[in-house]
C-alpha positions in Angstrom: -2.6 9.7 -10.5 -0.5 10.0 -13.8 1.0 6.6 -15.5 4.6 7.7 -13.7 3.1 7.5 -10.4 1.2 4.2 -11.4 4.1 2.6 -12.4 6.1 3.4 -9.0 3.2 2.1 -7.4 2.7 -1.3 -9.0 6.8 -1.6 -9.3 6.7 -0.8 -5.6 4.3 -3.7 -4.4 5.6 -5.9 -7.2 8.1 -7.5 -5.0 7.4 -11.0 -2.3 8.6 -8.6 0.4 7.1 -5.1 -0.1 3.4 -6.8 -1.3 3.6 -8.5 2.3 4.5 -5.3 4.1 1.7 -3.2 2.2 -0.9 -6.0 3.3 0.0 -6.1 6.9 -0.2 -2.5 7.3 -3.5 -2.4 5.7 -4.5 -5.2 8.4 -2.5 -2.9 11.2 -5.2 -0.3 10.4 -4.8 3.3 11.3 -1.8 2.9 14.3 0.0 1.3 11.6 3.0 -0.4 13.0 6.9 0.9 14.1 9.4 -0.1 11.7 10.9 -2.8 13.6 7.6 -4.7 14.7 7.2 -4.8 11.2 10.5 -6.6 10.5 10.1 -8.8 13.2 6.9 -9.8 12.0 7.8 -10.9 8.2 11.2 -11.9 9.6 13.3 -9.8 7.9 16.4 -7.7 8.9 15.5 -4.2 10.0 17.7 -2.6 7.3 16.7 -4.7 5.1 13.0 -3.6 6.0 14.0 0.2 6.0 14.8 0.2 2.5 11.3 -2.1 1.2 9.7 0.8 3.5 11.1 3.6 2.0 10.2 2.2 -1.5 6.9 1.9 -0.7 6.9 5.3 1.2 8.1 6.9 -2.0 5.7 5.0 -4.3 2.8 7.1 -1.8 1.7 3.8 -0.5 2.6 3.8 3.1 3.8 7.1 5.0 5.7 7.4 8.1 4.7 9.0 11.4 7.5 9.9 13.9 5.9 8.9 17.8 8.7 10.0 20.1 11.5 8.0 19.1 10.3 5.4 17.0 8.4 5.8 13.5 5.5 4.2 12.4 4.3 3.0 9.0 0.9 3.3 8.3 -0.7 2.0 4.8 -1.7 5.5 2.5 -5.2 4.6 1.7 -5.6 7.7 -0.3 -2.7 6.4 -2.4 -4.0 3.1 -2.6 -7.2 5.0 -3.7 -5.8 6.4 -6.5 -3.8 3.4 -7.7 -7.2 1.5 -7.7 -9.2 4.4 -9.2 -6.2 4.9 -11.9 -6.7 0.8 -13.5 -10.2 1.3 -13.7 -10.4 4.7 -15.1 -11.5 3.1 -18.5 -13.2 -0.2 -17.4 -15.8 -1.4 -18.9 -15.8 0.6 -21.7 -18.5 2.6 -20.9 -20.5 -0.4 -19.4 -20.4 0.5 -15.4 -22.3 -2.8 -14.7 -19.5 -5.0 -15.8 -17.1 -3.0 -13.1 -19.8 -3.7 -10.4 -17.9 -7.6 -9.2 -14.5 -5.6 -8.8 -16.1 -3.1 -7.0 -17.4 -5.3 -4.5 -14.5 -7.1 -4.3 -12.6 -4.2 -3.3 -14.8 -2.9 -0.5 -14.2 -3.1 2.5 -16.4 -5.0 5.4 -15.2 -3.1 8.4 
């Protein structure tokens, strides 16, 4: 990932409503979620929601998978990958040990 893509990332999920929509398709897990139940479930109006999705579908942070007629978001781990692996390219200065905490933290359980 290059700072430009960084950038639209963070600017992406650094809106209330777009940082909400990135978490709960992260929770959906791989079936992700159609585009409405998603604006039903932050109670938001589904053009409203089209646009935050497209913003984050631009920023590579969710991607949309058509299933018949309706299309589903489902979070872009790889993207989130990269965002993640992109801040810490220079942590710790050399010092891997110090990064170790963050790494945990960022692990999943599942």
């Amino acid at each position: 990932m290059d700072k430009k893509a960084a950038l639209a990332s963070l600017s992406a999920l650094g809106q209330d409503t777009r940082l909400e929509v990135f978490r709960l398709l992260v929770r959906a897990g791989t079936e992700g979620m159609p585009a409405g139940e998603v604006a039903t479930s932050l109670g938001a109006v589904q053009n409203t929601m089209s646009a935050h999705l497209k913003v984050l579908d631009h920023a590579g942070l969710v991607r949309a998978e058509r299933d018949g007629r309706t299309v589903r978001y489902v979070a872009d781990m790889t993207g989130f990958r990269d965002l993640l692996a992109y801040l810490m390219e220079d942590c710790c200065n050399g010092s891997p040990e110090l990064c170790q905490p963050v790494i945990q933290a960022v692990t999943c359980n599942c």
